[in-house]
ROVEXVEX-146880 format. One record per residue (C-alpha): y, z, x; residue in one letter; residue number from 1. Coordinates in Angstrom, 1 decimal. Each point is the difference from the previous one (the first is absolute). Layout:
BEGIN
<<Y; Z; X>; a; NUM>
...
END
This chain:
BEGIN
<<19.1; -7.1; 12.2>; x; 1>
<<-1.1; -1.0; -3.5>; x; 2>
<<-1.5; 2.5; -2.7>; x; 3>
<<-3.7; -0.5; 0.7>; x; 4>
<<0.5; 0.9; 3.6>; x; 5>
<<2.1; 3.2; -1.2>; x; 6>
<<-2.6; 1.3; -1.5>; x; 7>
<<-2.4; -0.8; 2.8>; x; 8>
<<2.0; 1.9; 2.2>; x; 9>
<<0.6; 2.8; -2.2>; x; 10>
<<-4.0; 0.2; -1.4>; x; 11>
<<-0.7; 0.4; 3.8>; x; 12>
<<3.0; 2.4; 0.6>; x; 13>
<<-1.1; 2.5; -2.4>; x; 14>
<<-3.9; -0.7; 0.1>; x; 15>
<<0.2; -0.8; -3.6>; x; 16>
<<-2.6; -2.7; -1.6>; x; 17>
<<2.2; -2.6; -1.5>; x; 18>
<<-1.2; -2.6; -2.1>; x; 19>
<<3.2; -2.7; -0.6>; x; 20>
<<-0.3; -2.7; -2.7>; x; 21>
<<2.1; -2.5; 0.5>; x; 22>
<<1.2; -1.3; -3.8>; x; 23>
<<1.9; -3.2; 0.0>; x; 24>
<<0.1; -3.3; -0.1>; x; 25>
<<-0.6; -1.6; 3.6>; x; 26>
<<-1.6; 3.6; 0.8>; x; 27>
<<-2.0; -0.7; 3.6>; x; 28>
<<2.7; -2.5; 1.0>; x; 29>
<<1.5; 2.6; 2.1>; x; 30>
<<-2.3; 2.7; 0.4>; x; 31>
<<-1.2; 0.6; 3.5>; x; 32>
<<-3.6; -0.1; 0.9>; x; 33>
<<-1.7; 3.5; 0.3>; x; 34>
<<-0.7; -1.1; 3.5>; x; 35>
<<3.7; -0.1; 0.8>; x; 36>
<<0.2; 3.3; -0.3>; x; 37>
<<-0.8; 3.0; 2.1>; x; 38>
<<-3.4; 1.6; 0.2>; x; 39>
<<1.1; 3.0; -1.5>; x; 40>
<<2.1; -1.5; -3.0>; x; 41>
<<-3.0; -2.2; -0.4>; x; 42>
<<-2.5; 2.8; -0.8>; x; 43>
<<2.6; 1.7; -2.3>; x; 44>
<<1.6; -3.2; -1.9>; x; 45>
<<-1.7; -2.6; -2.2>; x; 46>
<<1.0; -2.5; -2.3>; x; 47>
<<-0.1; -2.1; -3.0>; x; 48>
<<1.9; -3.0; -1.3>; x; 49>
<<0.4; -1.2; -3.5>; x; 50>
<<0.6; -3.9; 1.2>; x; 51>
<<-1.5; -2.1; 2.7>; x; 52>
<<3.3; -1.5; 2.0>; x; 53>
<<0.5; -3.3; -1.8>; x; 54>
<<-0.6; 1.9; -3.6>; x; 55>
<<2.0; 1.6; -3.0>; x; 56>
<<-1.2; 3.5; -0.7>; x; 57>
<<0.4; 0.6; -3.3>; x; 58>
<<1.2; 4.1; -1.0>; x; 59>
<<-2.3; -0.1; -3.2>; x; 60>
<<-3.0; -0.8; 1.3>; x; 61>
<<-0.2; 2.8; 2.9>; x; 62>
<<0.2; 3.2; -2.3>; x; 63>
<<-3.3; -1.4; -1.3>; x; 64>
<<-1.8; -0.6; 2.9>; x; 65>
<<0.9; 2.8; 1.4>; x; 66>
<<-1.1; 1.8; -3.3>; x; 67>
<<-3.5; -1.9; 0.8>; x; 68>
<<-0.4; 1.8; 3.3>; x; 69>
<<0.8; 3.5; -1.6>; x; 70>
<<-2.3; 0.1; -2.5>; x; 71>
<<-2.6; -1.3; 2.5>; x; 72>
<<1.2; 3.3; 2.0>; x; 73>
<<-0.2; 2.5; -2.7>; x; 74>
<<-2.9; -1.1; -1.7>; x; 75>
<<-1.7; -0.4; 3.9>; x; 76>
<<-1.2; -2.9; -0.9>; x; 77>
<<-2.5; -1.5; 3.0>; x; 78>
<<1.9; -3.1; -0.2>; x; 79>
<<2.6; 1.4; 2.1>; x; 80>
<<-1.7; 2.9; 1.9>; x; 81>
<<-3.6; -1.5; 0.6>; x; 82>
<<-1.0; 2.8; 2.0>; x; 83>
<<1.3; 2.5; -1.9>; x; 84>
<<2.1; 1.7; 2.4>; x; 85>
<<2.9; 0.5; -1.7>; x; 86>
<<1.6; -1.9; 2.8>; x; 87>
<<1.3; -3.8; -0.9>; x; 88>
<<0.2; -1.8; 3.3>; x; 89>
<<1.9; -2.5; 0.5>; x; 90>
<<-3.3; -2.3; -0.2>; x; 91>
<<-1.0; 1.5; -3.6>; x; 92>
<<3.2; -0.4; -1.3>; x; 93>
<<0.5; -3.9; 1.1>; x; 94>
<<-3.6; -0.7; -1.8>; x; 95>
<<1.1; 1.5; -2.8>; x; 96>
<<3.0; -1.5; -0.4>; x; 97>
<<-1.3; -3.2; 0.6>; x; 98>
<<-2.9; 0.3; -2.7>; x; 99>
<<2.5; 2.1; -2.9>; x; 100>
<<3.2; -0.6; 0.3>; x; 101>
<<1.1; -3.6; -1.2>; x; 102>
<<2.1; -2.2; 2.9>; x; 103>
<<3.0; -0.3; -2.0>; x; 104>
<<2.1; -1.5; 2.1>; x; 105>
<<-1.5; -0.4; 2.8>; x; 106>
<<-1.8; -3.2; -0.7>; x; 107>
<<-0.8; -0.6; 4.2>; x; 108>
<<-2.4; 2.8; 0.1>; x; 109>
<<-1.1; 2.9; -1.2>; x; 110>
<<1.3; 3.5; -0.8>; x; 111>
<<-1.5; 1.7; 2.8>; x; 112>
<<1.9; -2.3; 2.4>; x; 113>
<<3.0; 1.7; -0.4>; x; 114>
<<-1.7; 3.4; 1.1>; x; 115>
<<1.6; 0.8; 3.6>; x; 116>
<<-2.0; 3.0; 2.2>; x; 117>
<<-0.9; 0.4; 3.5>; x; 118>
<<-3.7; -0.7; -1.1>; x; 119>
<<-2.2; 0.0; -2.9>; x; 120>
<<-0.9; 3.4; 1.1>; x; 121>
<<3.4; 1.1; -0.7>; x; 122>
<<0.1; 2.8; -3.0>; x; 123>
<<2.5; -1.1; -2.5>; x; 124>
<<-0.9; 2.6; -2.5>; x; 125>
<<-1.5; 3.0; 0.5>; x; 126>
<<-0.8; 3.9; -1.3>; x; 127>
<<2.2; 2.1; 1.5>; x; 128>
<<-1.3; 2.0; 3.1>; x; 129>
<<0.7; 3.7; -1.9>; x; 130>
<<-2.2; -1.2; -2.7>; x; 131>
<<-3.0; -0.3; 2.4>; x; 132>
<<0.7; 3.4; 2.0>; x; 133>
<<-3.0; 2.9; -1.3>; x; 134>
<<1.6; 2.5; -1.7>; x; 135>
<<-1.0; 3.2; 1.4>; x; 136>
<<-0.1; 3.0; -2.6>; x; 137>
<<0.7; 3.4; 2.8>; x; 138>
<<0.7; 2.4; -3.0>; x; 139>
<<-2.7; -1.1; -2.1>; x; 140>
<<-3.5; -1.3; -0.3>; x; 141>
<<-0.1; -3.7; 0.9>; x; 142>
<<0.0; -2.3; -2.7>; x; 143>
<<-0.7; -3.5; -0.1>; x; 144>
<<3.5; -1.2; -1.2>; x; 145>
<<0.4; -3.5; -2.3>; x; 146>
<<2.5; -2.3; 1.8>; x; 147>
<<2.8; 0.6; -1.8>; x; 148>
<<-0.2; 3.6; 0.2>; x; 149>
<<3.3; 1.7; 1.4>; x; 150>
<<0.2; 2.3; 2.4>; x; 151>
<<2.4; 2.9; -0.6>; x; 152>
<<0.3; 2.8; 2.7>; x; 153>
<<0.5; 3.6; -1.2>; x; 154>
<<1.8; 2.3; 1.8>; x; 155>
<<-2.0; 3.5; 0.4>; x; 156>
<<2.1; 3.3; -0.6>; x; 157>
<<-1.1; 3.1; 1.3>; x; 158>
END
C-alpha cells in the first residue's frame, strides 16, 4: 500500500479531513485516482501534486506558491473564496491556482490540474465548525460576541 493510500485509509479511519500534497519530482506518477478509493476515504481525503507525472518539481518554487494561496486565505481575498463562505472548494481553489500561481514546472497544464477531490464541491479549506456554533451567554445578558471572542466557563461557588 503506498503513502497516499495510507493516508486515505487513515483520513477515513479517524473521520479526519486530510489534505495530502504530494512534493516531488514525478508527483502524480503513482498516486491513485480519488475514484480508486472508497466512498468514505474519498469524502475525508484530497490531494495535491507539485509535478504532473512526466515533470521535475522543483522544492523552491512550492513554498511560494503555496505562500500565494495563504495570503489569498488570510487577507479573504475573493479570488479564492468568491462567495465568501469561508469555505475553498475544491472548484475555487483549482481557479485560483490556475489564474495566481505560476506553472512552474508543470509546463503540460495548469496548476489546478494537479488538484485531486471527489468533486469541485469538495471543501478543501474551511472555518472550523466551533467557530460557527452561537455562543450562548446562560449567566449573563446576551451579547453579540466578535468572532474571535473566547469563551471561558466559570465555575459558580456557593
Amino acid at each position: 500500500m503506498k503513502d497516499d493510500e495510507i493516508f486515505a485509509e487513515a483520513a477515513a479511519e479517524q473521520e479526519q479531513e486530510t489534505f495530502w500534497w504530494q512534493l516531488s519530482c514525478h508527483a502524480t506518477a503513482r498516486l491513485p485516482a480519488i475514484s480508486s478509493l472508497t466512498e468514505e476515504e474519498q469524502s475525508y481525503f484530497s490531494m495535491m501534486a507539485s509535478s504532473s507525472a512526466a515533470d521535475l518539481s522543483y522544492f523552491e518554487s512550492q513554498g511560494a506558491q503555496m505562500r500565494t494561496v495563504f495570503n489569498a486565505m488570510a487577507n479573504k481575498s475573493s479570488d479564492i473564496d468568491p462567495n465568501g463562505d469561508e469555505t475553498i472548494t475544491a472548484g475555487e481553489f483549482k481557479a485560483f491556482l490556475n489564474k495566481h500561481v505560476r506553472r512552474g514546472s508543470f509546463p503540460s497544464g495548469h496548476r489546478g490540474d494537479l488538484l485531486f477531490a471527489r468533486s469541485d464541491d469538495e471543501p478543501i479549506f474551511s472555518m472550523p465548525l466551533a467557530i460557527k456554533i452561537p455562543i450562548v451567554d446562560r449567566d449573563n445578558p446576551q451579547r453579540s460576541y466578535e468572532r474571535n471572542y473566547i469563551a471561558i466557563p466559570s465555575r459558580k461557588y456557593n
